[in-house]
Structure formats: C-alpha cells, structure tokens
N, C-alpha and C positions, 0 to 999 in steps of 0.2 A: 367973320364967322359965316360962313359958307353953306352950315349946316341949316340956317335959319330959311335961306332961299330953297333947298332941297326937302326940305320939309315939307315948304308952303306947294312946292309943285306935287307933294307925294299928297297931301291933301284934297289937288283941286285933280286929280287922276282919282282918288276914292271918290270925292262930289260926283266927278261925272259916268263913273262906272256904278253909283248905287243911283243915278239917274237912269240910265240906260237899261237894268236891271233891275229896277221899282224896288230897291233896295232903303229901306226909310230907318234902318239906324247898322253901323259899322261896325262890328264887334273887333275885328281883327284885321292888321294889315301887316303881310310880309314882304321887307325888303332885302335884297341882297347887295351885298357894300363888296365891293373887288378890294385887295387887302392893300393897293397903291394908290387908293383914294384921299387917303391921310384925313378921315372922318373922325371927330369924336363921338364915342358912342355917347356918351355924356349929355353933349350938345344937341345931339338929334333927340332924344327921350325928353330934353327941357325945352326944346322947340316945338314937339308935336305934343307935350301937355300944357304949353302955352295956345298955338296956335292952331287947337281942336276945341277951345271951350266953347259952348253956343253953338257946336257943329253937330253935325249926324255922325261924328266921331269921336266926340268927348267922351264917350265911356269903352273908346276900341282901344288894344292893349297892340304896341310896335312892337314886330317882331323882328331884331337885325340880326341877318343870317352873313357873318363875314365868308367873300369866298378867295381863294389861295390864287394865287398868282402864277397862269401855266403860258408855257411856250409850247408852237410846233416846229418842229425838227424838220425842213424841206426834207434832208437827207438820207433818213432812215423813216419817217414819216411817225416817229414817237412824239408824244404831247407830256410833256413833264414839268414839274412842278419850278419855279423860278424865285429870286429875290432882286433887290435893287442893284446888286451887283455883280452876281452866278447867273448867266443866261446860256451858259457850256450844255450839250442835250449828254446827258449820263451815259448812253450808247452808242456813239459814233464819235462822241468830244464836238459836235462843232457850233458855232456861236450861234443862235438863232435870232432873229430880227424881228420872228415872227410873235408879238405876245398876242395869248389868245384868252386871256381873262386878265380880271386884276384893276380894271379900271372901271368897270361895268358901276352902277346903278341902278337896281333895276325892281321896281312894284314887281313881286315874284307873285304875292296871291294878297284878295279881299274878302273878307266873311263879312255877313251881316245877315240882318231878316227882313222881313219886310210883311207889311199889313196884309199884304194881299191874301186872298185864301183859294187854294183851288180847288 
C-alpha cells in the first residue's frame, strides 16, 4: 500500500508550506493523481484521515483531482489523450514514445488560515 507513504509525504509538503507561510491550520489540500498511477482513491482518503489526526490538518478536506493520460506527437506536434495500450496520435497515425502526463503526483494547491493579522 503505497498510498500510505504518499500520503505521509503530501502531509509533510502541507507542514512545511503552512510553516513557510505562518499558515497555523490547513483547511484544504489538492492533489492531482495522473490516471497510470494505479492509486486507490479509497486508500489515500483512509491514509490522510489516519495520518492527519493531532496535525494542522486534521480538520482539512483531500481533494483528488484524477488527470487523463496525454501523449506528444514529435510529428504533427499534437498532444492527445492516451491509454495503456492506444499510444497511435489520432492525426498523423504515428506511435509516440513521448507520455506527457499520466504518471504525475503532484500537491496542486493548500488553503488554510492563519493567526496572523494584518
């Protein structure tokens, strides 16, 4: 379970960005999951309501944003949508090698507040 380690790093990237930004509780964090990840969304929502409790983000709400899996086309220079087996680019036919999403992970955004007052 893989999800569990992925969690814990999206947690300690909130720690140190509501560090960095006097940020003193996390209301919300978005991540984006590339759709070749092979994540369960299950597993991530049981991991980071496991391993948020006692945090500055026990009470923020995971937002997984699944993103589609694209290739670029050297040849006609089109970016088109892909799966684990069709990598053919739809206007020119030819195979690309090139994937340009799909695998990604990535803390998209973090909302929170914080004490400060200005």
């Amino acid at each position: 379970m893989h999800e569990l380690s992925i969690i814990y790093n999206v947690l300690e990237i909130a720690k140190e960005h509501a560090i960095n930004n006097a940020i003193s509780r996390v209301n919300k964090i978005v991540i984006n999951i590339g759709e070749f990840c092979a994540l369960q969304e299950d597993s991530l929502n049981f991991a980071f309501k496991n391993l948020s409790k006692d945090s500055l983000c026990e009470e923020a709400v995971l937002v997984i944003e699944k993103k589609d899996a694209q290739a670029y086309c050297k040849s006609c220079n089109y970016i088109f949508k892909i799966d684990l087996k069709h990598k053919v680019c739809p206007i020119c036919k030819q195979f690309s090698h090139d994937i340009t999403t799909g695998y990604e992970i990535l803390v998209a955004s973090i909302e929170g507040d914080s004490d400060e007052t200005i």
